[in-house]
DSSP file (Angstrom, degrees, kcal/mol; ACC not computed):
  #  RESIDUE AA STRUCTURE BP1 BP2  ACC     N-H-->O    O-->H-N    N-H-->O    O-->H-N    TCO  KAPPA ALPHA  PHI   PSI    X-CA   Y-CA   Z-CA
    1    1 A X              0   0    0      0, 0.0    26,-5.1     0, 0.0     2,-0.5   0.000 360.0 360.0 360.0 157.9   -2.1   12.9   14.8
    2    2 A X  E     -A   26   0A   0     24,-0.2     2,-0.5    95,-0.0    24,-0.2  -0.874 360.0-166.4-116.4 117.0   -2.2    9.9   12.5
    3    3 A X  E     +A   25   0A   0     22,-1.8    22,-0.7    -2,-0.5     2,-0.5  -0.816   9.4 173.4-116.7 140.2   -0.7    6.7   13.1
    4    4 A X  E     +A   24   0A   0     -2,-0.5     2,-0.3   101,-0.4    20,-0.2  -0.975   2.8 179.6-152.4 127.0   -0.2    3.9   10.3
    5    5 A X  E     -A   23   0A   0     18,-1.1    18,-1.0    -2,-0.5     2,-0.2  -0.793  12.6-160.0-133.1 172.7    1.6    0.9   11.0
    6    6 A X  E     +A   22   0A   0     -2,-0.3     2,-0.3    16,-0.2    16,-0.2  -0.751  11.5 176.7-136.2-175.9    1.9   -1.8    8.1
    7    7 A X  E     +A   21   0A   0     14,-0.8    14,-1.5    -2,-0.2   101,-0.0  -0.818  45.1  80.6-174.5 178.3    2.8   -5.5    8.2
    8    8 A X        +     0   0    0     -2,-0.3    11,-0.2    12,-0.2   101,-0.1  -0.058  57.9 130.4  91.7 -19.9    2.9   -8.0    5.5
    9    9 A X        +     0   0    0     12,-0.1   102,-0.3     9,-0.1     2,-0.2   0.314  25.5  88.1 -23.2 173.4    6.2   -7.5    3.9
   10   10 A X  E     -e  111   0B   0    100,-2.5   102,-1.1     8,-0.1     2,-0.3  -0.607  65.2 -23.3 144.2-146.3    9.0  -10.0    3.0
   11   11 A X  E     +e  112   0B   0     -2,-0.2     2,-0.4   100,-0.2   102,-0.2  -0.605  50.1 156.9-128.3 117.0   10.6  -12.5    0.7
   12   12 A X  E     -e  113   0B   0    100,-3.1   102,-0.7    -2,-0.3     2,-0.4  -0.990  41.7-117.9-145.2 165.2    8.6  -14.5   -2.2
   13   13 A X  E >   -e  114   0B   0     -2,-0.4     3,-2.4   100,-0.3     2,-0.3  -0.617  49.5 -79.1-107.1 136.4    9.8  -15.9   -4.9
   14   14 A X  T 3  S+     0   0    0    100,-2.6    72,-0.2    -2,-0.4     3,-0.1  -0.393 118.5  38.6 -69.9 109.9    8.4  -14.4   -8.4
   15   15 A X  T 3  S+     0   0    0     70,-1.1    69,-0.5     1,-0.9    -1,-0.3  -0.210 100.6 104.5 126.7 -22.8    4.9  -15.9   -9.1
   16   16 A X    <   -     0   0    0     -3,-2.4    69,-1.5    69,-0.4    -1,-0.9  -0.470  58.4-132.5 -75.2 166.0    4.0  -15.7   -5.7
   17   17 A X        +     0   0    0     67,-0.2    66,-0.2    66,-0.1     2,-0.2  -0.278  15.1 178.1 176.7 157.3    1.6  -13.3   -3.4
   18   18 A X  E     -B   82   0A   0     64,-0.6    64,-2.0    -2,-0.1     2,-0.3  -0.790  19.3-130.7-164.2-166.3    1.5  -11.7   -0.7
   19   19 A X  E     -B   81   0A   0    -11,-0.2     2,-0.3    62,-0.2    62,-0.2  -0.842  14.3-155.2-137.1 146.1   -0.8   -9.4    1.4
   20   20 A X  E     -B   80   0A   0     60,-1.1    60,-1.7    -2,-0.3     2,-0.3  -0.956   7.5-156.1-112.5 152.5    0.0   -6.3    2.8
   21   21 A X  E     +A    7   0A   0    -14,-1.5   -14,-0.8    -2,-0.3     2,-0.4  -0.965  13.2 176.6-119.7 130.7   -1.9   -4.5    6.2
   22   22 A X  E     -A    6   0A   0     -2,-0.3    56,-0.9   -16,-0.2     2,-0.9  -0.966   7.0-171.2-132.8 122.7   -2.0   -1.2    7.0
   23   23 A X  E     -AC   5  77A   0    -18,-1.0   -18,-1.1    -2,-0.4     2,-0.2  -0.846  13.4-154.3-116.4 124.2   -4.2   -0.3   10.3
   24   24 A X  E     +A    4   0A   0     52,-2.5     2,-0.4    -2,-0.9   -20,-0.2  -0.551  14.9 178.6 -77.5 152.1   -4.8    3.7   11.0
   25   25 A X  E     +A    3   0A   0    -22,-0.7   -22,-1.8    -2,-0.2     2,-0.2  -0.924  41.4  26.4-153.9 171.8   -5.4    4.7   14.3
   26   26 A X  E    S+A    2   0A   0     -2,-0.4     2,-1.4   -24,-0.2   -24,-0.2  -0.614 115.1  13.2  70.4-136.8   -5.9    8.5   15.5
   27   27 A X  S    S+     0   0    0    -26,-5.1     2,-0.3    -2,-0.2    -2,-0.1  -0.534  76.9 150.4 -65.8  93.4   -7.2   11.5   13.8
   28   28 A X        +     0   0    0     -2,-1.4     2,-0.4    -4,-0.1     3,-0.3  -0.309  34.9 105.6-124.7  53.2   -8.4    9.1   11.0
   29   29 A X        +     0   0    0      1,-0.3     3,-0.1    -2,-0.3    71,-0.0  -0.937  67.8  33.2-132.5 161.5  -11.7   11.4    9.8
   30   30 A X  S    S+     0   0    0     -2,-0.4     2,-0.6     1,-0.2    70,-0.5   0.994  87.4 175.7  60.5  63.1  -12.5   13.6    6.9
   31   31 A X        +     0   0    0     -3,-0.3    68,-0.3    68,-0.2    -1,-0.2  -0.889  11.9 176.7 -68.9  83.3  -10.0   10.6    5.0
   32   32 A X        -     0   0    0     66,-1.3    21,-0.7    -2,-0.6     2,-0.3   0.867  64.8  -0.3 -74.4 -34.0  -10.0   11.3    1.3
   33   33 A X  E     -GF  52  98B   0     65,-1.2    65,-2.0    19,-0.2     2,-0.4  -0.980  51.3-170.0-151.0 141.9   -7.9    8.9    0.6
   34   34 A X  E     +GF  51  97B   0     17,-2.5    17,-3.4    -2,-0.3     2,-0.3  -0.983  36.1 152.4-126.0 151.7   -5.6    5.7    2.1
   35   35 A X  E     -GF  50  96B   0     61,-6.1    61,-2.4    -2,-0.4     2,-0.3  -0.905  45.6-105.6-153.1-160.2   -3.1    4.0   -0.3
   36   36 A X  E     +GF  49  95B   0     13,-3.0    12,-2.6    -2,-0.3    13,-0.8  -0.979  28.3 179.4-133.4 129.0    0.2    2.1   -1.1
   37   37 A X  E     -GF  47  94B   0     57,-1.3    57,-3.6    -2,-0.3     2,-0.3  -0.982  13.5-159.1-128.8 144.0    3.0    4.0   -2.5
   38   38 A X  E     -GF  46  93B   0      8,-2.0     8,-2.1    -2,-0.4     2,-0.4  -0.834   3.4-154.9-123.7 155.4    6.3    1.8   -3.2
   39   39 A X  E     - F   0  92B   0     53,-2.1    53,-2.2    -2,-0.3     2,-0.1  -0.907   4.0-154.4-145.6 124.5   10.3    3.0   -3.6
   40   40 A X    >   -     0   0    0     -2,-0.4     3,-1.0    51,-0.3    51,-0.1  -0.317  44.4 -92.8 -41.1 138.3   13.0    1.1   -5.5
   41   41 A X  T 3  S+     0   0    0      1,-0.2    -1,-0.1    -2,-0.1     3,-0.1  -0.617 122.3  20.1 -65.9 135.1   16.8    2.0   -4.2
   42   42 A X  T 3  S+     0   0    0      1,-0.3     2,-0.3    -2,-0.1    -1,-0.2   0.792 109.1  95.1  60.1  36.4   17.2    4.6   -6.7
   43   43 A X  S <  S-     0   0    0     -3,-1.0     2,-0.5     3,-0.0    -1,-0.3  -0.938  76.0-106.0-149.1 155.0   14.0    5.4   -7.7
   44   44 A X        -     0   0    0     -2,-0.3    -6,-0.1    -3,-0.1    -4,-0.1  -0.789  48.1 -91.2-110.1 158.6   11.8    7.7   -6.8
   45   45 A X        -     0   0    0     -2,-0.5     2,-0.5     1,-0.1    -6,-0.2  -0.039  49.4-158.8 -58.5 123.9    8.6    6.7   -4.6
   46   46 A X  E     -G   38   0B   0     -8,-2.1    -8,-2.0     1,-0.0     2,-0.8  -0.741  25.4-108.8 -93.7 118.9    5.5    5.7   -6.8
   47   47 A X  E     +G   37   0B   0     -2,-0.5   -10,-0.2   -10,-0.2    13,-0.1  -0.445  35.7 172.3 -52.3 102.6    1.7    5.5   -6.4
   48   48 A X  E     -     0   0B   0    -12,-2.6    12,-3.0    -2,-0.8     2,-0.2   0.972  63.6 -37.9 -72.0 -79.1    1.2    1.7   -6.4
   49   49 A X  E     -GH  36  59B   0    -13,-0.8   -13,-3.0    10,-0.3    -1,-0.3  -0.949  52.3-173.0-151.8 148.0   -2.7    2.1   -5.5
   50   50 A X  E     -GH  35  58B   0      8,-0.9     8,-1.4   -15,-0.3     2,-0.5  -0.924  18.9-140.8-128.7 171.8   -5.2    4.0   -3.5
   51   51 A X  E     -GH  34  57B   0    -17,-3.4   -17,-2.5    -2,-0.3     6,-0.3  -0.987  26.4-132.3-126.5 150.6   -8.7    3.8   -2.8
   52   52 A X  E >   -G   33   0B   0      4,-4.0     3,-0.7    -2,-0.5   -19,-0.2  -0.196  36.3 -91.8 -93.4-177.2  -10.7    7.2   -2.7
   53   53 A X  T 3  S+     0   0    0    -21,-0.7     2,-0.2     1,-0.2   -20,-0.1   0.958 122.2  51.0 -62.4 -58.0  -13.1    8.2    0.2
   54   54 A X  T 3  S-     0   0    0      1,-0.1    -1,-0.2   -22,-0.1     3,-0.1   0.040 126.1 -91.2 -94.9  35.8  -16.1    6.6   -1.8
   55   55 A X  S <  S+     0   0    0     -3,-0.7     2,-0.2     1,-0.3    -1,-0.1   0.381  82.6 125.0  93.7   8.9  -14.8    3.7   -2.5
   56   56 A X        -     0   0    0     -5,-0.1    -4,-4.0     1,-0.0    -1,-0.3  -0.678  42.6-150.7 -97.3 163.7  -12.9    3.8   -6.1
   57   57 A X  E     -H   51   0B   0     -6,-0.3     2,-0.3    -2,-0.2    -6,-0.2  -0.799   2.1-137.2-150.5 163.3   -9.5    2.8   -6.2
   58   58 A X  E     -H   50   0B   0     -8,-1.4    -8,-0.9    -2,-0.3     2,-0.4  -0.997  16.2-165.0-129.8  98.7   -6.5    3.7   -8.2
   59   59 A X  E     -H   49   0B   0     -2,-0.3   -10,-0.3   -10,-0.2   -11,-0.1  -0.965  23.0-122.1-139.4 144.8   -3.8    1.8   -9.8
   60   60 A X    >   -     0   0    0    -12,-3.0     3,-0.9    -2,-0.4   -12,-0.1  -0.180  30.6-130.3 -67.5 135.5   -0.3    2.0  -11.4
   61   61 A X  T 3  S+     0   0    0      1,-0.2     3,-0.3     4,-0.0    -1,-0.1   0.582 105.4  68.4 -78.2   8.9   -0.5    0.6  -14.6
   62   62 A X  T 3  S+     0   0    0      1,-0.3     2,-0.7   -14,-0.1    -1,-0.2   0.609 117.6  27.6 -74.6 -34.7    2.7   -1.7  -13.9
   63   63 A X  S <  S+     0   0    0     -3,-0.9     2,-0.4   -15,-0.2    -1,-0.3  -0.837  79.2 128.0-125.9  86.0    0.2   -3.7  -11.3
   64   64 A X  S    S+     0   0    0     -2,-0.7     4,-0.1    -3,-0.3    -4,-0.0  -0.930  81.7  17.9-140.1 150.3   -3.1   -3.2  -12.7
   65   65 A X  S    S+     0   0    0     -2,-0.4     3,-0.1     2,-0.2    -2,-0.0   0.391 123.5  58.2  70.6 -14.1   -4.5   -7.2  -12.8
   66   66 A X  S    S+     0   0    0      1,-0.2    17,-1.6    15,-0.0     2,-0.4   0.504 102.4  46.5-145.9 -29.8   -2.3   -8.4  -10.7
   67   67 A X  E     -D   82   0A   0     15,-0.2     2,-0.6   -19,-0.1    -2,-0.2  -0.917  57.9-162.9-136.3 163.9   -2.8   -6.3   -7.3
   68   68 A X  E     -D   81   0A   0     13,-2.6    13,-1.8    -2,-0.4     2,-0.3  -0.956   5.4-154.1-146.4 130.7   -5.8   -5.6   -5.7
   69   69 A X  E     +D   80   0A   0     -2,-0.6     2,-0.2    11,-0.3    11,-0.2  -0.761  25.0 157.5-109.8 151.6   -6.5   -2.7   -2.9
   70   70 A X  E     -D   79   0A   0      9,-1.5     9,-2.3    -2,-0.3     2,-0.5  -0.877  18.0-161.3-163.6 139.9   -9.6   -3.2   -0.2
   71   71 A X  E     -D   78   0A   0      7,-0.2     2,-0.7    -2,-0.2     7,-0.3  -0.925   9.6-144.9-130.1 174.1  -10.1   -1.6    3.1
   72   72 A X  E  >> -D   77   0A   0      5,-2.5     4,-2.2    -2,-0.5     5,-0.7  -0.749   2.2-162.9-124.2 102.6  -12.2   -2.4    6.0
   73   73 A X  T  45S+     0   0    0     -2,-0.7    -1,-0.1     1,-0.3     5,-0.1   0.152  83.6  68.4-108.5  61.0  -13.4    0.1    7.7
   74   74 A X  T  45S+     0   0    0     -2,-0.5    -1,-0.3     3,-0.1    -2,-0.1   0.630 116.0  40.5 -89.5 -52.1  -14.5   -1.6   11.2
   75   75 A X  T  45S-     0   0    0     -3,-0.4    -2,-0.2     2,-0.1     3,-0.1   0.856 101.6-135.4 -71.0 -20.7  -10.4   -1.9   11.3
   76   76 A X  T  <5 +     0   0    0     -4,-2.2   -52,-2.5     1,-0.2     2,-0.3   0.971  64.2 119.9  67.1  49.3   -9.7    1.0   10.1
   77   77 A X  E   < -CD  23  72A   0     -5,-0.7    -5,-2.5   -54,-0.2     2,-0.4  -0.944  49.4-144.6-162.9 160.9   -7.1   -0.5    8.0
   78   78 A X  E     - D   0  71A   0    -56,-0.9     2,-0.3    -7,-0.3    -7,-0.2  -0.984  15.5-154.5-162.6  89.4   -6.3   -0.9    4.2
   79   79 A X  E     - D   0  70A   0     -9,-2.3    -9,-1.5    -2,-0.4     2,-0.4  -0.637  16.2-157.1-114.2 176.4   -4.8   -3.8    2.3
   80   80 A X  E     -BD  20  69A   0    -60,-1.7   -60,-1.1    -2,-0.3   -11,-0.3  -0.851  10.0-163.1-126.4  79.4   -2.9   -4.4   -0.7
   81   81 A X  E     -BD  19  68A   0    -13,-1.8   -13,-2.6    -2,-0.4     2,-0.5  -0.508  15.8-168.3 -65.6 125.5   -3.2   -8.2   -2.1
   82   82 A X  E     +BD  18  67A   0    -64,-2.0   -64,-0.6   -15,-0.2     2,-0.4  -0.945  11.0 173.8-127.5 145.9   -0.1   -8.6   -4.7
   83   83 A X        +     0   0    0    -17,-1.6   -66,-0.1    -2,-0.5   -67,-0.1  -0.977  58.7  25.9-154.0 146.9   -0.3  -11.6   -6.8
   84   84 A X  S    S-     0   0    0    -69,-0.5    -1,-0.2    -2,-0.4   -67,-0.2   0.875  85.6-165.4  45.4  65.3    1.8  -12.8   -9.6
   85   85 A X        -     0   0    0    -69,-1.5   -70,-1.1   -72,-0.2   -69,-0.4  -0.510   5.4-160.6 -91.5 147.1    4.6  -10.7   -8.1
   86   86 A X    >   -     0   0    0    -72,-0.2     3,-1.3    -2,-0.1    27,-0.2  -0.795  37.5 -98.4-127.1 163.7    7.7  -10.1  -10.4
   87   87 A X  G >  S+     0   0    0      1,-0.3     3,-1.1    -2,-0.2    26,-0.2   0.661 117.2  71.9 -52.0 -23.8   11.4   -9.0   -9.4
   88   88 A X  G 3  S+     0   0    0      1,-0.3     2,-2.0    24,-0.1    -1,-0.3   0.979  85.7  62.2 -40.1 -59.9   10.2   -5.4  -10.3
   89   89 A X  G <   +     0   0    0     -3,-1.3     2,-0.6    23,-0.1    -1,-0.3  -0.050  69.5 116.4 -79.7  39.9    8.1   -5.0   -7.3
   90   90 A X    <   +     0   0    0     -2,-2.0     2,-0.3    -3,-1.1    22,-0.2  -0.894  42.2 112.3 -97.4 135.8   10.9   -5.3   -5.0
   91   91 A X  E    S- I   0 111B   0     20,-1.8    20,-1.7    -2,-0.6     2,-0.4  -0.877  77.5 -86.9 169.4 150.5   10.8   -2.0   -3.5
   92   92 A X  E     -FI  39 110B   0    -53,-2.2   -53,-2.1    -2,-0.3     2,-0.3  -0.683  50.5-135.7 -82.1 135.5    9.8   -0.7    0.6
   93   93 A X  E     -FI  38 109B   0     16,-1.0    16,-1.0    -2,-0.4     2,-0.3  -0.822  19.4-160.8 -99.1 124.7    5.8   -0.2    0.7
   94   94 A X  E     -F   37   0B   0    -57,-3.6   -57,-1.3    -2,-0.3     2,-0.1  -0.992  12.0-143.3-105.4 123.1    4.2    2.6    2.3
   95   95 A X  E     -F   36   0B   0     -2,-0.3    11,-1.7   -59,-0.2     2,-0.4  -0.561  23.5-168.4 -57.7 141.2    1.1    3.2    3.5
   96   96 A X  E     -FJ  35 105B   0    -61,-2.4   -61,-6.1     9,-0.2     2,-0.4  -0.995  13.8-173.1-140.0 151.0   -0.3    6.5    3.0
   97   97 A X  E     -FJ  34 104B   0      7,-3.5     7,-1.5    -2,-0.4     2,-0.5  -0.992   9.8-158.0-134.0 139.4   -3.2    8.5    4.2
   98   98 A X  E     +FJ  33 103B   0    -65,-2.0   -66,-1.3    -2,-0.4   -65,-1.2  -0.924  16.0 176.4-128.1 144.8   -4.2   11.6    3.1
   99   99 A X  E >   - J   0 102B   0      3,-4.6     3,-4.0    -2,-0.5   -68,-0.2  -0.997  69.4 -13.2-140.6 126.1   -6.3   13.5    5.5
  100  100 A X  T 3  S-     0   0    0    -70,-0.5     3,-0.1     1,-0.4    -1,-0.1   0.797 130.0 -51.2  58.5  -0.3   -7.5   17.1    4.9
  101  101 A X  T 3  S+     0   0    0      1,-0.4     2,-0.4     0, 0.0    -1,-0.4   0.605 119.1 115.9  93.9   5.3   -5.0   17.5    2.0
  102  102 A X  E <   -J   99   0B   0     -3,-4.0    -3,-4.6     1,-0.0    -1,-0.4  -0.849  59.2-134.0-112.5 155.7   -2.3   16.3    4.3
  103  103 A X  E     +J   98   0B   0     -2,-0.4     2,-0.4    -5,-0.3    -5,-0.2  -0.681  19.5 177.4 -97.6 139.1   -0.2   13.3    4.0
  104  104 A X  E     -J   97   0B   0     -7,-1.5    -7,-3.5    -2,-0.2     2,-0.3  -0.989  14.6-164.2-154.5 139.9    0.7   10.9    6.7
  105  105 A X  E     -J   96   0B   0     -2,-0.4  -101,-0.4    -9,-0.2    -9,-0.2  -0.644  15.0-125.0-118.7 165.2    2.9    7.7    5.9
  106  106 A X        -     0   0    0    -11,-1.7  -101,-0.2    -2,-0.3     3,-0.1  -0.250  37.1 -94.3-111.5-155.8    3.7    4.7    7.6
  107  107 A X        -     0   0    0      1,-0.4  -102,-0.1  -103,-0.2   -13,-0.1   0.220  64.2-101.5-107.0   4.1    7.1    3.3    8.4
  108  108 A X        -     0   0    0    -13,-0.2    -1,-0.4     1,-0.1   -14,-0.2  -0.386  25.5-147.0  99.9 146.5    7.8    1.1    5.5
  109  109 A X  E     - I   0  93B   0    -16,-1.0   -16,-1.0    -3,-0.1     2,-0.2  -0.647  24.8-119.4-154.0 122.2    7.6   -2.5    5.0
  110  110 A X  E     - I   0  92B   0    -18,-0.2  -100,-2.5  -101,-0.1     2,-0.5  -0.323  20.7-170.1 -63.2 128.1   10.0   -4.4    2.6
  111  111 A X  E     +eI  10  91B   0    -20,-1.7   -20,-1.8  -102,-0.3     2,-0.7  -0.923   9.5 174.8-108.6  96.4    9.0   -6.4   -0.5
  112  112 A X  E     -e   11   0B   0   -102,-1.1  -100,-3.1    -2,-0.5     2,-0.3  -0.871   7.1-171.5-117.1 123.5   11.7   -8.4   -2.0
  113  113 A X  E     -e   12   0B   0     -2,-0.7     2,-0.3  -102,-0.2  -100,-0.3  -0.740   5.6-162.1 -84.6 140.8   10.7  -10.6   -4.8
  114  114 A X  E      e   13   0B   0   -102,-0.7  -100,-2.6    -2,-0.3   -27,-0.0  -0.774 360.0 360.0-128.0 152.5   13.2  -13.3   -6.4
  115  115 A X              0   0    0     -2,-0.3  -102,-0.1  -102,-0.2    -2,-0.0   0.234 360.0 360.0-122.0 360.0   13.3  -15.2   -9.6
């Protein structure tokens, strides 16, 4: 099994940053891919960014400039740096990993941006 816990969430005010964490722990080999996928109340859930097994990353062109994916993989863990964040990008952040063609998510962490 794969387990993916997130942190970094909360409340900023539009023009402001903040970082999201996501640390894997388990079966975390053969990775193809880890990313951040976001959902709006009434929306359906979106590829924010991922970064591939060999190191290229992937980004929605709504955040392209503005958010920035890295992982470390000492930690095993995957962040999401969001900067110049606008009332759009209020929405719950997931982490995902996709392992072996399968998908494995993390629990959510809320992003509410304000103006």
């Amino acid at each position: 099994q794969v387990q993916l816990v997130e942190s970094g969430g909360g409340l900023v005010q539009a023009g402001g940053s903040l970082r999201l964490s996501c640390a894997a722990s388990g079966r975390i080999f053969s990775i193809n891919a880890m990313g951040w996928y976001r959902q709006a109340p009434g929306k359906q859930r979106e590829l924010v960014a991922a970064i591939i097994s060999g190191g290229s990353t992937n980004y929605a062109d709504s955040v392209k400039g503005r958010f920035t994916i890295s992982r470390d993989n000492a930690k095993n863990t995957v962040y999401l740096q969001m900067n110049s964040l606008k009332p759009e990008d209020t929405a719950v952040y997931y982490c995902n990993l996709n392992r072996d063609f399968l998908d494995y998510w993390g629990q959510g962490t809320q992003v509410t941006v304000f103006s």
